[in-house]
C-alpha positions as CSV (number, residue, x, y, z in Angstrom):
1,X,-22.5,29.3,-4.7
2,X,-22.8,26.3,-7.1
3,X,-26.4,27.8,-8.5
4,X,-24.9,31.6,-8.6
5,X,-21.7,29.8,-10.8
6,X,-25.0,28.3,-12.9
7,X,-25.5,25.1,-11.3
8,X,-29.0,23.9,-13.3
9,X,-29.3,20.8,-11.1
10,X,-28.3,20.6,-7.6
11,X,-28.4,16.1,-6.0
12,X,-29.0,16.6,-2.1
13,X,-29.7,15.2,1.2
14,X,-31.7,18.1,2.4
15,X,-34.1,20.2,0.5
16,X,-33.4,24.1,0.8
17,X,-35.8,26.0,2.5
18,X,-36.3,28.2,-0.9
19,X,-35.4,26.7,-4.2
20,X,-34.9,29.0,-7.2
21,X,-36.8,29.2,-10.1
22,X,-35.2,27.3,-13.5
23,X,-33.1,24.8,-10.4
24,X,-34.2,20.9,-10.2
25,X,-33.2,19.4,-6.9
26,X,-33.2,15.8,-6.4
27,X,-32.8,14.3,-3.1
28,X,-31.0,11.4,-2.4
29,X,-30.7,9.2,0.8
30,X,-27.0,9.5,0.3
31,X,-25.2,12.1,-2.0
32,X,-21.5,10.2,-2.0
33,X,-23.3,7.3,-3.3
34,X,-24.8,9.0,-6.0
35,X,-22.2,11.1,-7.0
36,X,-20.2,7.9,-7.3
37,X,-23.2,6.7,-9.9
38,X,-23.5,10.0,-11.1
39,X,-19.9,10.3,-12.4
40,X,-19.8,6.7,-13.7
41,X,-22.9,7.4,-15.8
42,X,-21.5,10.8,-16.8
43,X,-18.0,9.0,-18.3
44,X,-19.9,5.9,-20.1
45,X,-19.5,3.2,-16.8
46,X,-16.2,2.8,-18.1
47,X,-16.1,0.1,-15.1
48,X,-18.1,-2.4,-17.3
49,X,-15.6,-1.9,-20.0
50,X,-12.5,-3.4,-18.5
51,X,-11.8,-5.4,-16.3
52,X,-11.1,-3.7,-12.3
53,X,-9.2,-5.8,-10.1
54,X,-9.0,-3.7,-6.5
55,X,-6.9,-4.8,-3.4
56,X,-7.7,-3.8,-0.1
57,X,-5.9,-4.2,3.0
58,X,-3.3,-2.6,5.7
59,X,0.1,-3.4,4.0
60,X,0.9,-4.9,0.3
61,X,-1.5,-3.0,-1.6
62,X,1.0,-1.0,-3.8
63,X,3.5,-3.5,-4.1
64,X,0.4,-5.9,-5.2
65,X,-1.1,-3.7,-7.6
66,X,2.4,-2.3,-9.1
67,X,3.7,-5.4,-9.9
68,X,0.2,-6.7,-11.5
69,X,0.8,-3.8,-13.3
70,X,4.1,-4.7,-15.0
71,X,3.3,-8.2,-15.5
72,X,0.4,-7.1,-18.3
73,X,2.8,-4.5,-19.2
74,X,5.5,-7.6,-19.5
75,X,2.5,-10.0,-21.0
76,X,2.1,-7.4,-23.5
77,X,-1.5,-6.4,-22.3
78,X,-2.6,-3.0,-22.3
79,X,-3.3,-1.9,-18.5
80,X,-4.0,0.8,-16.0
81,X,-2.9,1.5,-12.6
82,X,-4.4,3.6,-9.4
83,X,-2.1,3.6,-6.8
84,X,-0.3,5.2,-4.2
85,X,2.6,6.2,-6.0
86,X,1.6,6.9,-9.0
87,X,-1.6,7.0,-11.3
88,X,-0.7,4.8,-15.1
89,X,-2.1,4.5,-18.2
90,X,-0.2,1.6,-20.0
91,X,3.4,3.2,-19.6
92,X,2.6,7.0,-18.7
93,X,2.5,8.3,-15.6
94,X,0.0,10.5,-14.0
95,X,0.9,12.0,-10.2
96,X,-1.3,10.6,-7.5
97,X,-2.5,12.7,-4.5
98,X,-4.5,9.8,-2.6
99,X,-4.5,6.3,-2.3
100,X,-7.9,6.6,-3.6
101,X,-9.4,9.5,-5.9
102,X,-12.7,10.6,-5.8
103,X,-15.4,9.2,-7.4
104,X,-14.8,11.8,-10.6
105,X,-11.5,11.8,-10.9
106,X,-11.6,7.6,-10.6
107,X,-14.1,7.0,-13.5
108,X,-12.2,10.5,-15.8
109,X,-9.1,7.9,-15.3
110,X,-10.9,4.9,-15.5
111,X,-12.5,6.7,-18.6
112,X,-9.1,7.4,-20.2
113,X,-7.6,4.0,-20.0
114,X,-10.5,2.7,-21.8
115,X,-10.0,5.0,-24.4
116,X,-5.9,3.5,-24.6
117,X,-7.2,0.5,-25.1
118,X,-6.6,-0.9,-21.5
119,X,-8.1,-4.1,-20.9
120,X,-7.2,-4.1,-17.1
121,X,-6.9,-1.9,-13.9
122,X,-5.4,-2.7,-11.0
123,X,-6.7,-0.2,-8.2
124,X,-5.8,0.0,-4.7
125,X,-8.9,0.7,-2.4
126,X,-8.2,2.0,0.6
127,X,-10.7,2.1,4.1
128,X,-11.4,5.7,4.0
129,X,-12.7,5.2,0.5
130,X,-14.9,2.7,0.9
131,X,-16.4,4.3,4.2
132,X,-16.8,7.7,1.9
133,X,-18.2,6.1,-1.0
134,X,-15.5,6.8,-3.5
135,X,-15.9,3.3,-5.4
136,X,-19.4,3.8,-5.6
137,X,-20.9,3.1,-9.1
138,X,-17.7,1.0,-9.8
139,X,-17.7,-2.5,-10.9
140,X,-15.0,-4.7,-10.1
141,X,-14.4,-7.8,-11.9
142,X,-11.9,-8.9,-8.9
143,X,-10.5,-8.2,-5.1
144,X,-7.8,-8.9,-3.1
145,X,-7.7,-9.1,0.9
146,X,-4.0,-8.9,1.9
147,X,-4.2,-8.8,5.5
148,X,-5.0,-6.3,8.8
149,X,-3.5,-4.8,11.4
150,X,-3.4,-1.7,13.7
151,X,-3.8,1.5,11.2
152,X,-5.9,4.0,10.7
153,X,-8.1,3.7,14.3
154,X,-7.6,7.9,14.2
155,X,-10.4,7.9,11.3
156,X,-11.9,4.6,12.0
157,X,-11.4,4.9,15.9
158,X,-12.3,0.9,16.5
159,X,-10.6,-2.4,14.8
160,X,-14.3,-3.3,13.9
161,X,-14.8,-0.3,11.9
162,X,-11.7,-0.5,10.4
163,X,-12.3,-4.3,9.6
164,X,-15.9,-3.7,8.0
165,X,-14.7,-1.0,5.7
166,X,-12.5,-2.9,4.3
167,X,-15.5,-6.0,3.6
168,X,-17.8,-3.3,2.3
169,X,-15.6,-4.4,-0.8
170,X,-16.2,-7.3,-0.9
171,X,-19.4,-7.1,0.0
172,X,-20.2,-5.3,-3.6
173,X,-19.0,-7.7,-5.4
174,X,-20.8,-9.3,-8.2
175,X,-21.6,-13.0,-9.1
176,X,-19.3,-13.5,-12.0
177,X,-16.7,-11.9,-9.8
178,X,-13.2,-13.4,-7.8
179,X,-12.8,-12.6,-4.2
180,X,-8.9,-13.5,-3.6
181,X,-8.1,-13.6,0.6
182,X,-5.5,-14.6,2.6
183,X,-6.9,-17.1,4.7
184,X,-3.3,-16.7,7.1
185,X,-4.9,-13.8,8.7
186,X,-7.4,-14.3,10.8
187,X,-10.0,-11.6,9.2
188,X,-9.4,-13.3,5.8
189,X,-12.6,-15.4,5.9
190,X,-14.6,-12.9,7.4
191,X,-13.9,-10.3,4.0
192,X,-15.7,-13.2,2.0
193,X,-18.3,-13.9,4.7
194,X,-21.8,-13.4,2.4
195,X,-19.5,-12.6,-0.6
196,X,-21.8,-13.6,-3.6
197,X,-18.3,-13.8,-5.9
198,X,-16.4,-17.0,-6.4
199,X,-14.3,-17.3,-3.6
200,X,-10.3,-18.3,-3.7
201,X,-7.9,-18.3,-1.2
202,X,-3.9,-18.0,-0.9
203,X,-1.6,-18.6,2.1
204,X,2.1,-19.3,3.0
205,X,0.7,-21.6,6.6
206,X,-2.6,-23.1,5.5
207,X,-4.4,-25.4,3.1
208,X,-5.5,-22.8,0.4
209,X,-6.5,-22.9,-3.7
210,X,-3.0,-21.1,-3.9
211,X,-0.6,-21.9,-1.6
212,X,3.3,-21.1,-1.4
213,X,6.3,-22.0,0.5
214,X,9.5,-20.6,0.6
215,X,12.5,-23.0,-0.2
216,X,15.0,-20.8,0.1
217,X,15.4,-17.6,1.2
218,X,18.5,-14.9,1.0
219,X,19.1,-11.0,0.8
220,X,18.8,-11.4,-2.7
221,X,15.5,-13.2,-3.1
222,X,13.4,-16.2,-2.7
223,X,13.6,-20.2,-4.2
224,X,9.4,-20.3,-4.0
225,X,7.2,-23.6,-4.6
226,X,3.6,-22.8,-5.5
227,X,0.9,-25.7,-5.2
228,X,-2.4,-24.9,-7.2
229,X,-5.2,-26.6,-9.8
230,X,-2.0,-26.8,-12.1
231,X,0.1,-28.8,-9.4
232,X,3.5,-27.5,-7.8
233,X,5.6,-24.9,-9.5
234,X,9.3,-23.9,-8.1
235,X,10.2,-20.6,-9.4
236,X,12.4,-17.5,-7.9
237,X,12.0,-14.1,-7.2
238,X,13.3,-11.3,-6.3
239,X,11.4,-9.8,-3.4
240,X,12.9,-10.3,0.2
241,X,11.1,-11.6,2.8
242,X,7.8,-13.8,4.3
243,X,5.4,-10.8,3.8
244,X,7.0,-10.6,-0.4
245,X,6.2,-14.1,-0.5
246,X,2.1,-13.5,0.5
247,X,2.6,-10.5,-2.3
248,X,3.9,-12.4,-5.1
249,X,1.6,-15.2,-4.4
250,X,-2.1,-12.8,-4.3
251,X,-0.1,-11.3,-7.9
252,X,0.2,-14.7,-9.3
253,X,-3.3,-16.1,-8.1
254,X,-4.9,-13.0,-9.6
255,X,-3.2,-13.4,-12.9
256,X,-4.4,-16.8,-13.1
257,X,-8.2,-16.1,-11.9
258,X,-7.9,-13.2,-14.5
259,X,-7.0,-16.3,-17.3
260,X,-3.4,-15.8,-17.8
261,X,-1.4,-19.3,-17.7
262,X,0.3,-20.3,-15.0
263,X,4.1,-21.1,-16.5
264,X,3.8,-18.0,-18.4
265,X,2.8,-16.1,-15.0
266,X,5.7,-17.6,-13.0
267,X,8.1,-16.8,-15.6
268,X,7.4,-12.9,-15.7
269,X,6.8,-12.9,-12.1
270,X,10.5,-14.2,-11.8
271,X,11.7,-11.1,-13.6
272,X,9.3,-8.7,-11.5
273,X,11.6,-6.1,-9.2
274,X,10.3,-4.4,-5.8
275,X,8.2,-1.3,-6.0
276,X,9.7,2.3,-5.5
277,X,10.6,2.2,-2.1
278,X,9.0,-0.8,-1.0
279,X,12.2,-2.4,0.4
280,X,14.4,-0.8,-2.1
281,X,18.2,-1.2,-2.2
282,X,21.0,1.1,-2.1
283,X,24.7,0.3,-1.7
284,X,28.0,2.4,-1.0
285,X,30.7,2.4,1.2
286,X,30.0,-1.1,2.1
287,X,27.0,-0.4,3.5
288,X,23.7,-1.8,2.5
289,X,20.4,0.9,3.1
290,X,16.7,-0.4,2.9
291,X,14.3,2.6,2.3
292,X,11.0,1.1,3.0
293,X,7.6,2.7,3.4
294,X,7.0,0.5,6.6
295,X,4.4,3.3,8.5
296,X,2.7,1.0,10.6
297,X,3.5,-1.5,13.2
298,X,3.0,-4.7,11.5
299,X,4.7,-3.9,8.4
300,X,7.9,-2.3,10.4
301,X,8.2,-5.7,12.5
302,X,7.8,-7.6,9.1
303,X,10.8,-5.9,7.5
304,X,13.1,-5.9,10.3
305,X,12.3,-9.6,11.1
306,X,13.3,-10.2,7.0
307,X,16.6,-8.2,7.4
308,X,17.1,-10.2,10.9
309,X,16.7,-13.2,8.9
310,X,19.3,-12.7,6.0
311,X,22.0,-10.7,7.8
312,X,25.3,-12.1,9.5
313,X,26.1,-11.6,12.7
314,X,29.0,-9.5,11.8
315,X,26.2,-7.1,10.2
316,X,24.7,-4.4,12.9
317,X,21.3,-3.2,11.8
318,X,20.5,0.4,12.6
319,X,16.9,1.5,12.1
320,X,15.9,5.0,11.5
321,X,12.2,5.4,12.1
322,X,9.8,7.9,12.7
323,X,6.3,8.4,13.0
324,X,3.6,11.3,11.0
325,X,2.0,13.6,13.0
326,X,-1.9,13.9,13.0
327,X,-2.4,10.4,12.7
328,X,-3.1,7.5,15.0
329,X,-0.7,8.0,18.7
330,X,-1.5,5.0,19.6
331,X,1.0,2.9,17.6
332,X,4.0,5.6,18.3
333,X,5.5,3.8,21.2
334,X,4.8,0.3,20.1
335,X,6.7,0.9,16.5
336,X,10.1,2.1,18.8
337,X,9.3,-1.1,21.0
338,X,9.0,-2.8,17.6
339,X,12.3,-1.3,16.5
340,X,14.1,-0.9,19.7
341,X,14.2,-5.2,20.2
342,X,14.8,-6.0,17.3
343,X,18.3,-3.9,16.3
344,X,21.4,-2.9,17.4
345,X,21.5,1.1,17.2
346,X,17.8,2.8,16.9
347,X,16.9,6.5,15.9
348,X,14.1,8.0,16.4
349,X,13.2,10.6,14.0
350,X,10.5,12.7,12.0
351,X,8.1,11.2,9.6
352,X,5.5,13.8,8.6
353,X,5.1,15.9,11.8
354,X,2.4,17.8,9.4
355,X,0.6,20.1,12.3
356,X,2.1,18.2,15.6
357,X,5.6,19.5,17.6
358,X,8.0,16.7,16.2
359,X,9.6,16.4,20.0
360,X,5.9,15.6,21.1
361,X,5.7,12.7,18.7
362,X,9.2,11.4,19.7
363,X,8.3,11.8,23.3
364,X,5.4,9.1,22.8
365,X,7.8,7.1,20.8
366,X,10.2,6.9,23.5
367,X,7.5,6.1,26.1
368,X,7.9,2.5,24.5
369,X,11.4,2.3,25.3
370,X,12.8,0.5,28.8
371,X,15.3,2.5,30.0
372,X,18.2,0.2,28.6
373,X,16.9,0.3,25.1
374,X,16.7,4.4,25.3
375,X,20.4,4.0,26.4
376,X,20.4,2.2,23.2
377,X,18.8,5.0,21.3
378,X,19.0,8.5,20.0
379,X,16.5,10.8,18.9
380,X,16.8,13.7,16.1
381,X,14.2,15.1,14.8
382,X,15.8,16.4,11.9
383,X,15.1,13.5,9.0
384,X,18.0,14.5,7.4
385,X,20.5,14.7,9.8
386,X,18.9,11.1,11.3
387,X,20.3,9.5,8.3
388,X,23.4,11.2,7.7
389,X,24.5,10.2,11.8
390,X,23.2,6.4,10.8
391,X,25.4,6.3,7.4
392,X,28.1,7.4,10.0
393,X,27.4,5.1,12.9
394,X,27.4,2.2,10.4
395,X,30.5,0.2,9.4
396,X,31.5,-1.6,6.3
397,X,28.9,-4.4,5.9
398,X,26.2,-3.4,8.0
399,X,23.0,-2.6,7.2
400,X,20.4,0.4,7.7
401,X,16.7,0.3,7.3
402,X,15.2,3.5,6.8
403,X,11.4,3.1,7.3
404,X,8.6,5.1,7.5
405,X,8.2,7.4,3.7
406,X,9.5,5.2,1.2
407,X,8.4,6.9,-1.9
408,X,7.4,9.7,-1.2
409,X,9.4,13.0,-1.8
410,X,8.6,15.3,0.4
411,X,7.6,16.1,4.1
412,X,4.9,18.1,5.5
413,X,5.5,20.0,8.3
414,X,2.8,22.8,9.3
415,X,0.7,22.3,5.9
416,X,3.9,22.8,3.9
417,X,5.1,20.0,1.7
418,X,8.8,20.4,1.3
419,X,10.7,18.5,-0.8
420,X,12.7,15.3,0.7
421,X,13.6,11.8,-0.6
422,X,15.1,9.6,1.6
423,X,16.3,7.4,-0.9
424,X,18.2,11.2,-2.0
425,X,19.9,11.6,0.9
426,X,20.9,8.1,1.2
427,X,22.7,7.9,-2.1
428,X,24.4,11.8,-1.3
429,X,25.7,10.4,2.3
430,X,26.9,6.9,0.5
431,X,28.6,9.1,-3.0
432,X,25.8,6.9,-5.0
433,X,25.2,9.0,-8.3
434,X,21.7,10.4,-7.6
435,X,19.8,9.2,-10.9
């Protein structure tokens, strides 16, 4: 089809049988790797003309790379973003349909930014693109390990797989580049393990080049101290929680291994606000919701335990959780077990049931339940109608986290993306003008 479209040149793994006339194949022990090279040479390397900073890891990416982001933006430096969310160059916004674009699409970006003038990019890399290649023929001038935990094992099926796709990043790195790991999880050596860049580490519980510790800490924010080559710092910020306090942390170590200086980092980081629903805030009624994009078990015990740590005991917390469909089963009933012991009202709910019955999926959620907890809970499958019986079960002052989609704005069900925003139907149940 590619030669009958006029396809002059065809890269390969296996030579056809019969190769037309005027056609030049080249074969390739691996055609993802050199498509990577391929489309890197096609748009100039643009790689080599900036400087790419990625971040790998289960949870923290976006909130890691978005707020990098707005501190150049803040510093007054000219930068790009690949994320999640959303795709930037400098301040406009381009959608984003993967965590991590293919290897054409990355350097026609990548491309584009250089042409704005960026000087950075702050890139989340994600497991399945390393395993498929996608960063191939990139150069990265920096990476950041933010920690691992049970994701993903439906593509990767083992925690080894998972944990070497995620080193393969490392393990491209070049001389003159930074490595950046947490050195708190236990897999954050192993990422630098043979790592020919200069190696840093950051951690909240151990000895580290970059180490922080929270002061104080409040619904409202953190009182930080930072102890690094420049001494101890104390500044503030508003992200909640022990896992915000490892974000802000890789953030302010990368801005200083990317040359920025130190009091000028702290004071923009102080200013820096959560990402789009990454622990975002909405109030009405009396009642506080957290939409947070928590999807796996690690990051869902992370932001109850930081809403357990701030409330009053006057405050009920009601968690409305669900999980997508299609994707790993295996952490279904340990995310309800997760949820179940550590609030006082639980609903189980749809997340993106995409091809899967949503009752099936809620069925494995509950089989993590004791029977007092499912006494405890309820189930509706209906997203929407989940939220709208939390806003009702809640009283003034309590608090309800709504985990599981965070951004996003839709929810697939049967290969149909329709359109939903949790953080819409929050402020429609609580009368918050939906701006």
């Amino acid at each position: 089809m590619a030669i009958e479209g006029g396809a002059k040149s065809v890269i390969c793994q296996e030579l056809p049988k019969e190769q037309p006339a005027g056609v030049l194949f080249v074969r390739v022990a691996n055609s993802d790797i050199a498509l990577g090279i391929a489309a890197a040479n096609f748009y100039g390397n643009p790689s080599h003309k900036l400087q790419l900073v990625g971040i790998t890891g289960t949870n923290g990416k976006t909130t890691t790379v978005t707020l990098l982001h707005r501190m150049m933006r803040e510093l007054g430096i000219k930068a790009g973003l690949l994320s999640t969310i959303v795709n930037r160059i400098n301040d406009d916004e381009i959608a984003a349909t993967h965590t991590t674009p293919d290897a054409i699409e990355l350097n026609r970006l990548l491309s584009e930014m250089v042409e704005a003038g960026c000087e950075y990019c702050f890139m989340e890399v994600s497991s399945h693109a390393i395993v498929q290649n996608r960063i191939a023929g990139l150069r990265f001038a920096g990476a950041i390990f933010s920690n691992i935990t049970h994701d993903h094992l439906d593509f990767h099926k083992t925690m080894a797989n998972y944990i070497a796709a995620k080193k393969g990043l490392f393990d491209s790195l070049p001389e003159e580049a930074f490595a950046l790991t947490n050195i708190d999880d236990k897999n954050g050596r192993v990422m630098v393990q043979n790592c020919k860049a200069r190696i840093k580490t950051y951690s909240l519980q151990t000895v580290a080049d970059y180490r922080c510790k929270i002061l104080e800490s409040s619904i409202h924010g953190q009182h930080l101290e930072l102890s690094c080559a420049d001494g101890r710092k104390e500044f503030w910020t508003t992200l909640v929680g022990r896992f915000n306090a490892y974000n802000i942390t890789a953030i302010v170590a990368t801005a200083t291994l990317c040359g920025f200086e130190i009091d000028e980092v702290l004071r923009v980081a102080s200013k820096l606000v959560a990402a789009p629903g990454r622990f975002q805030y909405l109030h009405g009624r009396g009642i506080t919701a957290i939409v947070d994009y928590a999807h796996t078990p690690d990051a869902l015990q992370n932001v109850i335990d930081t809403i357990n740590e701030v409330r009053t005991k006057a405050q009920n917390l009601i968690v409305v959780v669900g999980c997508g469909g299609d994707r790993d089963p295996i952490k279904r009933p340990i995310m309800a077990q997760i949820a179940a012991e550590r609030s006082d009202r639980l609903i189980l709910t749809s997340d993106n049931p995409r091809t899967e019955n949503p009752e099936n999926i809620l069925d494995q959620m509950e089989a993590g339940l004791t029977a007092e907890q499912r006494s405890n809970s309820v189930r509706i499958s209906d997203r929407r109608q989940a939220i709208r019986t939390a806003i009702m079960m809640a009283k003034e002052g309590d608090i309800i986290l709504i985990a599981g989609k965070g951004h996003e704005t839709y929810q697939e069900i049967n290969g149909v993306r329709h359109h939903f925003d949790d953080r819409e139907e929050v402020r429609k149940e609580l009368g918050i003008d939906n701006k």
